[in-house]
Structures are given as structure tokens and as C-alpha cells.
N, C-alpha and C positions, 0 to 999 in steps of 0.2 A: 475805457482806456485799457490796452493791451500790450504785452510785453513779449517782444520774442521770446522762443524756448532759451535757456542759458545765457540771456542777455541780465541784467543788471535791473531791477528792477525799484521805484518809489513812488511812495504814495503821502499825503498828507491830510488831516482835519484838523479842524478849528473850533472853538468856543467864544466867547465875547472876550476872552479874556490872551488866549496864545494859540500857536498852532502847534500839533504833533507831526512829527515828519519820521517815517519808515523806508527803509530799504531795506534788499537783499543783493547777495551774491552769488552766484552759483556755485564759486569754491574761494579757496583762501587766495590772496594778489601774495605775490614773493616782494617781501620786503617792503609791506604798506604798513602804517606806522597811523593811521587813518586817514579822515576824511577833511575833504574840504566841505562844507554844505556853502550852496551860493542859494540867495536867498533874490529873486525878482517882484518890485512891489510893485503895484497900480499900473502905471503904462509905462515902465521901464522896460527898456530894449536889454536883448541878452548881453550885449557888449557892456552896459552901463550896469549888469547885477553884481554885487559884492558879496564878498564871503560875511555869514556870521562871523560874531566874534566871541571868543570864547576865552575862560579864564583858567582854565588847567593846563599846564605845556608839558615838558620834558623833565623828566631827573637830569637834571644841571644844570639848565639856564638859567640865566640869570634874571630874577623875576620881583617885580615890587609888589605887596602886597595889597591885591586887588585890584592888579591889574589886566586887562585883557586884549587879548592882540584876535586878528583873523584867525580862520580856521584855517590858513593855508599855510600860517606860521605853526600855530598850537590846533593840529586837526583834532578829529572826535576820531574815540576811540569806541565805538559804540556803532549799533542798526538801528537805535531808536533814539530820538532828539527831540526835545521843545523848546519852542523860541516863545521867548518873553518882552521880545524888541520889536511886536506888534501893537498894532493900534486900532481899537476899534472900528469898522466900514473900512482898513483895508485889504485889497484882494491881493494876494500872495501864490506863487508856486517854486518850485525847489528842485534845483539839482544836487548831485555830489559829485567829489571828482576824486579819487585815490589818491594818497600824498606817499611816496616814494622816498625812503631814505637810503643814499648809494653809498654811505659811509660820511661824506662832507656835506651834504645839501640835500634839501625836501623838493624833488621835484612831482609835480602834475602829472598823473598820468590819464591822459585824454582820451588814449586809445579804450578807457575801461569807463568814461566817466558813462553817469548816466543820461537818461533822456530829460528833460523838464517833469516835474512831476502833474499831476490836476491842480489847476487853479480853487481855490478855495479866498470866502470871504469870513472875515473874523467878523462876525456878527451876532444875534440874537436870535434865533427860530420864533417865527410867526405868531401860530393861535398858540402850542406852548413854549413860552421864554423860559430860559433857562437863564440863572444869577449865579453866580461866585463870589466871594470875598475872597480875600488872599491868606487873610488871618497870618496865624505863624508858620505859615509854609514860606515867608518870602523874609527870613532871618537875617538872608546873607545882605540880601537886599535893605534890610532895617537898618543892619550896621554903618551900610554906605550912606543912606540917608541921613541917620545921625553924627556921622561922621563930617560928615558936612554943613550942621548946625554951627555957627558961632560959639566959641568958646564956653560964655555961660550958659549958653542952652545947654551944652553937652551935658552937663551938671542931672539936668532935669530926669527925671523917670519917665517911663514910657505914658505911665501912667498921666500924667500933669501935660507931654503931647496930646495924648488922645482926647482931653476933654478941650482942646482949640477946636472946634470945629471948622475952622480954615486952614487947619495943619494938613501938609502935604502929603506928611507920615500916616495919618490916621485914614486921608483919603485913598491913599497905594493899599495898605490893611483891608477898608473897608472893599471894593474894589463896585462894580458894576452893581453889587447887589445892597449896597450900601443905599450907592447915590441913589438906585430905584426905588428904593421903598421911601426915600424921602421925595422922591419926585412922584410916587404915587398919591401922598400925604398930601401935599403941595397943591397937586390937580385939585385933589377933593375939594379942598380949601377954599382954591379960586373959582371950579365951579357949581357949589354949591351944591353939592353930592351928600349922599347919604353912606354911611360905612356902619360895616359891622366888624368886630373884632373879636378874637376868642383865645386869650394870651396868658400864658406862663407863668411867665418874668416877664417885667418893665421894669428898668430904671435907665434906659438911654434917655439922655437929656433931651436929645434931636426929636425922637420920635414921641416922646413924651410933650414937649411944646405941641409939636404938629396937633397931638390928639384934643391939644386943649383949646387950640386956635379953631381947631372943628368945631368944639363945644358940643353942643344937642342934636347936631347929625350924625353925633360919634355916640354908636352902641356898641358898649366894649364889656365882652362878660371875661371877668378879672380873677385867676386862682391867686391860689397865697403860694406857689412855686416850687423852691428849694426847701420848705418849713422844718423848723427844727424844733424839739424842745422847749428851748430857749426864745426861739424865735416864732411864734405861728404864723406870723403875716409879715414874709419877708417887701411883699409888693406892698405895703402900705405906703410909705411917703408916696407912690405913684398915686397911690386908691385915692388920697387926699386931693393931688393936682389936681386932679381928673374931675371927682365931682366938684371941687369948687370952681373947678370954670364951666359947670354945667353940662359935661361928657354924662353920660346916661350911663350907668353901670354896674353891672349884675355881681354883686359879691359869690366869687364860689371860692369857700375858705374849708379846705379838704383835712381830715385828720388822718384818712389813711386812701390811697390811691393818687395819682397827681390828676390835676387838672391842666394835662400836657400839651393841647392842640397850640399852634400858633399860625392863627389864619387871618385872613382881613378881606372882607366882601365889598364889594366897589360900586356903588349905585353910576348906572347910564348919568348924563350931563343932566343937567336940571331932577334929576330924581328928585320925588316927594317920598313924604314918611308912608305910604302904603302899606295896606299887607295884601299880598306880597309886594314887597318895592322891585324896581327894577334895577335888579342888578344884572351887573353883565361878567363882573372879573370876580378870580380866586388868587391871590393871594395864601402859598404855604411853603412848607417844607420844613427844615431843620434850625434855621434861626429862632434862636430867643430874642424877645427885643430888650435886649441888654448890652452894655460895652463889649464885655468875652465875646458877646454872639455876634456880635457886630466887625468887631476888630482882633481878637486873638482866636479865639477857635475857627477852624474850617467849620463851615457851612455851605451852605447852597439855599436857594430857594427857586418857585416855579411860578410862572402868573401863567391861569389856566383861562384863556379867553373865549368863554364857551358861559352864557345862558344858565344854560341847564345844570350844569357843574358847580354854579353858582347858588341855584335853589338847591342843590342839595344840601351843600353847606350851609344856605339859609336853612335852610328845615333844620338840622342839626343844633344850628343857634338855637334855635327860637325850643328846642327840647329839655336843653340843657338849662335855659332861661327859666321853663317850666318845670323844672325838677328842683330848682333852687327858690323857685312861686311857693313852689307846693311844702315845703319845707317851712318855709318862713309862715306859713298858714297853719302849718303841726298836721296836714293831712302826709303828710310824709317825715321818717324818719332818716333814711339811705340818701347819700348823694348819688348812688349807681343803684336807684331798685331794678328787680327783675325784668318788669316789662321795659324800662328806658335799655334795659344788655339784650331785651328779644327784638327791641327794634331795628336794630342795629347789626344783628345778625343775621339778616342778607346785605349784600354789597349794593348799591346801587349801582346802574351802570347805562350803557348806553353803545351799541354795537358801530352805531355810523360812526362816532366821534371815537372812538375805540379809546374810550375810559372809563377805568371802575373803579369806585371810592368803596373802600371800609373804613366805616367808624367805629372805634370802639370806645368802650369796653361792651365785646361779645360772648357768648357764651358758645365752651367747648374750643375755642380757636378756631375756629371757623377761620377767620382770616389768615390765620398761619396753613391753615390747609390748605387754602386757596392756591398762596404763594408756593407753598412747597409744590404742588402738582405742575406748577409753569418752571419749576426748574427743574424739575423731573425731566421736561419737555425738553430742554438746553440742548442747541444741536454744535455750535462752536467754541465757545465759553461765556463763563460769570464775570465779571468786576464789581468788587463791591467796596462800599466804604461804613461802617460799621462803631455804631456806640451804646457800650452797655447793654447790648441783648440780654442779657443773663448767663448763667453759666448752663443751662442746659435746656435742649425742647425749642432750643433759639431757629431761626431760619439760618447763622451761623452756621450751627450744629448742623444743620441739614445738607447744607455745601460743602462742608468739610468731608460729610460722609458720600454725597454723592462723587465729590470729585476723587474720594479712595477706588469706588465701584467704578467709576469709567476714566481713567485713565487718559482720554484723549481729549478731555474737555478742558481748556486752559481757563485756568483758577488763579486770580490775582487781585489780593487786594489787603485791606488794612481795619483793623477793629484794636478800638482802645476800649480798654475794658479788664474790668479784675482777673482777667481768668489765669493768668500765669501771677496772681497775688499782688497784691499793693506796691510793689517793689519792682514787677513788670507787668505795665497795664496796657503795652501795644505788641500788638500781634499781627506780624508781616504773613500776607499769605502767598507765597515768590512761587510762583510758575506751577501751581498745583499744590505746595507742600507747604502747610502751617509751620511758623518760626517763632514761639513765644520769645520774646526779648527783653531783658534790662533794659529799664528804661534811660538808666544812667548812659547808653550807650546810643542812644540818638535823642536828645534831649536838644535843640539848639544854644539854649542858656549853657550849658557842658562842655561848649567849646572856649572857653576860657582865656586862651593866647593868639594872636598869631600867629597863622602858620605860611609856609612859602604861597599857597593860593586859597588860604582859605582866611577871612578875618576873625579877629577877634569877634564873639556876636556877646549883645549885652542881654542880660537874663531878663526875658520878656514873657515867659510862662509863668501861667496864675494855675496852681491846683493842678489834679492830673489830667484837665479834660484838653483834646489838643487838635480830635478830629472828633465834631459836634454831627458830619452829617449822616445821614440815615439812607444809603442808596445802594438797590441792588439792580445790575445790568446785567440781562440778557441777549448774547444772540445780538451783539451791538449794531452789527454790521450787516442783518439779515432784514429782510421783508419783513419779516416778525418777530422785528424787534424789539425787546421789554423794555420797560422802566418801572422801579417801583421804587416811591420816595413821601416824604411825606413826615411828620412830627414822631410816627411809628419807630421804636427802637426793633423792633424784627422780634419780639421775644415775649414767652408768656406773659409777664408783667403789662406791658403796653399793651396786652390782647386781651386782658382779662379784670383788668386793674385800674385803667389809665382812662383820661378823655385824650383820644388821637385819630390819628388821620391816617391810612397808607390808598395811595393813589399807583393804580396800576395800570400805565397808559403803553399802549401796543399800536407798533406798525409807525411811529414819529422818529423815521430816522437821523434827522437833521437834530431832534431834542436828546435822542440818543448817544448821536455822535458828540456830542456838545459835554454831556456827562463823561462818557468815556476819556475826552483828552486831561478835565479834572482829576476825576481817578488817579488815572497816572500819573498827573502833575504831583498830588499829595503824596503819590506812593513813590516815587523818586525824589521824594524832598529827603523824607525817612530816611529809605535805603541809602541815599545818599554816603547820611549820617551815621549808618551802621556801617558800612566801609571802611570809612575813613578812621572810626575809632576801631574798629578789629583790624586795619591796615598800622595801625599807631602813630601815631602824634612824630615818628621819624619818615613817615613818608613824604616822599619826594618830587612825586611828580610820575607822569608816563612814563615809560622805556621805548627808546628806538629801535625795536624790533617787530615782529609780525605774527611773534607769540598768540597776542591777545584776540587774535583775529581768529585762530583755529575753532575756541570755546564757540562760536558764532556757526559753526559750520555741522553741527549735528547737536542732541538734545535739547534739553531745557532755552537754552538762547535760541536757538533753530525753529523751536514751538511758538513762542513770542514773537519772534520776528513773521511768522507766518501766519500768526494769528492777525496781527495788523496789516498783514499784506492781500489778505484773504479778499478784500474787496476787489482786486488787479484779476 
């Protein structure tokens, strides 16, 4: 798709979940006030397309809370938009049209709109799938939903929803990566598959049934988690379920290092207990299997449909399996000895399927080295999403420093994390430039009242954890393009410390483009949020003027807009 020179230019991608929609302008419109976005689905004709609708208008209008009208009434003020009024298998493309204010009326202006953008389908990518939850990025959204509960539900905590398992609320939370991991469970089940697991945390009820309805096909090797002092074995009531409905499973009950991985290996149909079994899928990422990971923190995960990707993660099993053998024998005293961190310190990998797995714990960072040299590599930009790296030597730390040193590499993304201290543990990284933040100032629970477009939101954060996933994006939109995701916090402790996973998959533009609109989905939930409370709680709404339009026309916004346009 090509664009005349100084003609108007958009483009769009999608995930399973929403589509991202970009444009440009060649210069500022006199007197645009924004945009109309018209939105054409499945085999709708241009004449039958309707404008999104949108819930931010004018300072003055007169407006109910939570209300939302067209974009041609209340346009965007913005080059970059996500729509959330998609639905899974549909195909979607986009225009804009400029909305005109001549003093009395918002007229269309035609002569400027743009062309149709690429047709795009909200779907899933192939051999690797990519999952989302919604978690507490969809606040505004929870409000509405409980708002529309009957009277005495409203009463209820988020909490006493999310354990219905046929609640509507828990299913919008959990989103596409929810339902899959129950629908992977489910297959097992009915065809008589064989699974391995190598898990956290468990205490979701859902997932925890599933494993026990497996029984003796489910090999689940089980750490003790979160463990505390007080607590050594926070997975015990899980450890219990499990082996008494006869799940198979390997106690790793750690006193220092976690036993971080969260993976699940998929025997082919009819699999038997073989060594090796035939497995075909991987199952990982950033989900714990627990409620939080489930339903309130941002996650992701990835089903890696590949064989061989498979045995590596069985190998992996079955090491770790024998290092907790060998223990219980007294011929071993380390849960991590030397030789289980020399093993592991080559990546395995595989140049046709272009993925490479590190496991750790390795020795020397090896795998932090790895990573750092492919974003050495970065020729467009990073997006990342970021938890708990540590405060230094992180792969954090290395984007921060590399995007000081080069300058034209667009850097954007989000890491919750101690580093600006207990009191701000999220960290905006806006168009290149680190922004430690109070967290009091983008918290969803924080917004407290209603306001003219914004609702009341009821406090649904548990603890400080709020964006769980662990993904760094290279180069999104290039032939070689990265990913790198996986149970891996990016930082010494998880490379030196930890049982984890980071998977380095290159050249899967469709799983690429899938991660990127996420990203941004999380990182515009935030920012959002940081606005509106540094705008204060007297804001009012847009201005009908074309002020807002100039910022758009050179730096920082100009970089953004071009970085997603980059594909055009």
C-alpha cells in the first residue's frame, strides 16, 4: 500500500483482541478540532461504514456520564487510536475524515479525508499464537460492567465476581488467553493427552479442576512460589488437589531462588506416557496460574506450535525433575548445582523455525548477553512491557542506555517495578524518555468520583503488581523482526537465580504485530491516567480549536506517528 507524496496517509494492525489505527498529515488543517475515524467491517460497503464512537467531547457540552456519541460529533484528537468494538475473525479497514469547526457547526471535510486504510483481520497468528488478558487495563470498562449489575450485586467485591466462573466481568478480565488455557486443558482431557507442567503459583480454581480431571496424564512439577517466612508453601492447598486426584507431581519447594517457569507441554491426540512422548505444543509466557494472573494483572502468553520447541521444554522438565530425584536421594544438596546452570548456558535453538529458548538459571548472563546484542542490532525501535527486572545490569538498564546513545530509535514502553521506590513502582518510557511516576497518579482505583467523561472506577488493584508481562519488541515492523517473552523478568536475578524461560523468536511478523498493538494498548491505559490527574480533576473536556493539532506536526508526536506509519 502506497501513499501519494503530501497526501494523508493510514495504516492499521490487529491482535485477537483490538485493532491499532495510525495516520499522518503532511501539515496542520486550519480549524480541525479532529477526526472522524469511520470504521468498515466484513463486507460492508463504503456508504453503510459508520464512525467509531467515542467518549471524550467538548469543554461545554453537555454530557452524561459514560456516555458516548460518533466521532463526527466528539472527533479524536489524536494520530493514534485503538478500537475495542472489534470481535474476534472480524476483518476490518479504516478511514478518517477531518471535522471542521466554523464557529457554529463541526463540518466534514472531504476534500482532506483519507483513502481506506489495509484491510486487517483480528485474529490469532498461526504456528505462534499470541494471548492477552485484559486484566486492569479495561477499569473504565469494569465500571460499566458493574454498573449494570442489579442492585444487590453491586454490593459484591470484584473479588466474590471473579470466582463465578460464568460471570461476564471475569470473562472481559480474563480475555482470549483466559478462555485458551481452559480450552487447551479441556482438549487434553477429552482426548486423552498427556501434559507436562512446570508452574509457579496455582490457586485458580478453573485451572486447578482441569488439572485434576487430567489426573495421571498431568505431570506437574510444583514450586512453593511467592514463599515467605511465615509461609513456605504458599501452592500447598493446590500440591494437596493435585496429588489426591492422582496428577503426578514433582515438589520443588525452594528456600532461595524461585521456581519461576510457567509452562504447559501438550501431548499429539492419543499420546501415550513414552520417553520421549509426543508432544507437539508449548504453552508459556508471563501468566501465573492464579486469579491476579488470570484476571487483574496484564499478561500475555504464546502457544508455540513446533515439535521441537516442545522437546526442548520437555528436556528442561525432565532436568529439573532430576535435580529434585537427586535431592530427595541426598546425592544432591543445591536446587540449582553447577552443572543443571552449565547446562543451560547455551540457548537452544533452531535457525529454520527462527526460535531460540534460554533457560535458566545460567551462568555469567549469558542470556542477558544475548539479548542485549539484538538490541544493540535495533534499526527502528523497542517496545517493551517490563516487571521487576531489578534495579541494575537489567535489559531495562540497557534500553535506557542504548536509546540515550542513539537518539533516533523510538523507545516506548512501561516497567512496574521498585525503581523510583515503593511509592512509584511504574515507570512510563514516552517516546524515548524514562518518566518515574507516583503511582498515586495513575492507579485506576484513584479515580474516586465522577467526572463529566470519565466514571467513577471501583478499586480493583490487589498489591503493586499491575503489568505482570515480561516482553521486549524489536524492529516490529521489519523482516527481522524480534520478540522476546517468556516467564524471564529481563534481569540478573531471573538469569542467575530463577527456573525461567526467555524465548527469542525472529522474523514472525503477524506474532510481532500482535504484541506491538498490546503494548500500546497497556501503555495508553496508564498514560491515559497520568493526564487526566496532572490535567486535574477540573478538566473539562477538548477545546474547539486546532491548537492541539500543531504538537502533531514535528518532534516527539511526529516520531510516533512515523514510527507506526513506517510500514506505508
Amino acid at each position: 500500500m502506497t501513499t501519494k507524496k503530501g497526501a494523508p496517509g493510514i495504516i492499521c494492525y490487529s491482535n485477537n483482541a483490538e485493532t491499532l489505527i495510525a495516520w499522518e498529515y503532511p501539515a496542520k488543517i486550519k480549524n480541525c478540532v479532529g477526526f472522524a475515524l469511520f470504521r468498515k467491517k466484513n463486507d460492508e460497503t463504503d456508504a453503510s461504514a459508520e464512525p467509531v464512537y467515542t467518549s471524550v467531547g467538548f469543554d461545554g457540552d453537555s454530557a452524561k456520564t459514560d456516555e458516548w456519541r460518533p466521532s463526527t460529533e466528539w472527533p479524536i484528537q489524536k494520530f493514534v487510536w485503538t478500537d475495542f468494538f472489534v470481535k474476534l475473525n472480524d476483518t476490518v479497514c479504516y478511514k478518517v475524515i477531518p471535522m471542521i469547526w466554523d464557529g457554529t457547526t463541526l463540518i466534514k471535510d472531504i476534500k482532506n479525508s483519507s483513502a481506506w486504510s489495509n484491510r486487517v483481520k483480528v485474529n490469532i497468528s498461526k504456528d505462534c499464537c499470541a494471548y492477552f488478558n485484559v486484566g486492569i487495563i479495561g477499569s473504565q470498562a469494569i465500571s460499566r460492567r458493574m454498573q449494570q449489575l442489579n442492585k444487590g450485586d453491586l454490593k459484591k467485591k470484584l473479588d466474590d465476581v471473579l470466582n463465578e466462573e460464568d460471570s461476564d466481568i471475569r470473562k472481559f478480565l480474563g480475555g482470549e488467553m483466559v478462555q485458551k488455557a481452559y480450552d487447551l486443558l479441556d482438549g487434553v482431557y477429552k482426548n486423552k493427552q498427556v501434559i507436562y507442567c512446570c508452574l509457579y503459583e496455582l490457586d485458580e480454581p478453573g485451572l486447578i479442576r482441569r488439572l485434576c480431571k487430567i489426573g495421571s496424564r498431568a505431570n506437574v512439577i510444583l514450586s512453593n512460589g511467592s514463599y515467605k517466612s511465615n509461609n513456605k508453601d504458599p501452592n500447598k492447598p493446590a500440591r494437596k488437589q493435585l496429588k489426591d486426584a492422582g496428577v503426578k507431581v514433582v515438589d520443588r519447594i525452594l528456600t532461595q531462588g524461585l521456581g519461576h517457569h510457567k509452562f504447559l507441554l501438550i501431548g499429539d491426540k492419543g499420546a501415550k506416557p513414552t520417553d520421549p512422548p509426543d508432544l507437539q505444543f508449548v504453552w508459556t509466557g508471563s501468566m501465573n496460574w492464579t486469579m491476579h494472573g488470570l484476571f487483574t494483572q496484564v499478561n500475555n502468553s504464546v502457544l508455540l506450535k513446533n515439535a521441537e520447541v516442545a522437546g526442548w521444554y520437555y528436556n528442561q522438565w525432565k532436568k529439573i525433575a532430576a535435580v529434585e530425584q537427586s535431592i530427595i536421594n541426598k546425592e544432591e544438596t543445591s536446587h540449582f548445582p553447577k552443572a543443571f546452570k552449565e547446562s543451560n548456558s547455551t540457548a537452544v535453538e533452531d535457525d529454520k523455525i527462527k526460535i531460540k529458548t534460554w533457560f535458566a538459571p545460567v551462568i555469567n548472563k549469558v542470556d542477558l548477553e544475548d539479548a542485549k546484542q539484538l538490541i544493540t542490532k535495533a534499526k527502528t525501535g523497542i517496545l517493551f512491557l517490563m516487571f521487576k527486572p531489578g534495579n541494575d545490569s537489567t535489559l531495562y538498564n540497557f534500553i535506557a542506555q542504548t536509546s540515550r546513545a542513539r537518539k533516533s530509535l523510538f523507545v516506548h514502553g512501561m516497567l512496574n517495578a521498585e525503581m523510583g521506590g515503593k511509592d512509584s513502582p511504574l515507570t512510563f518510557f514516552h517516546r524515548g524518555k524514562p518518566q518515574v511516576v507516583n503511582i498515586s497518579t495513575v492507579l485506576p482505583d484513584k479515580n474516586d468520583k465522577d467526572l463529566k467523561y470519565w466514571m467513577k472506577e471501583i478499586g480493583v488493584l490487589h498489591g503493586s503488581v499491575k503489568i505482570h508481562s515480561k516482553i521486549i519488541l524489536i524492529d516490529p515492523f521489519s523482516d527481522n523482526c524480534i520478540l522476546m517473552t517468556g516467564s524471564h523478568n529481563m534481569g540478573p536475578n531471573a538469569s542467575t537465580s530463577n527456573d525461567d524461560n526467555l524465548n527469542i523468536i525472529t522474523g514472525h511478523k503477524d506474532l510481532c504485530m500482535q504484541y506491538a498493538v498490546n503494548i500500546i494498548t497497556v501503555y495508553n491505559h496508564f498514560r491515559s491516567r497520568f493526564y487526566i490527574k496532572r490535567l486535574g480533576l477540573d478538566w473539562e473536556g477538548n477545546h474547539k480549536d486546532d491548537k492541539w493539532m500543531g504538537s502533531y506536526m514535528t518532534g516527539p508526536k511526529k516520531d510516533e506517528i512515523k514510527f507506526w506509519m513506517q510500514e506505508k
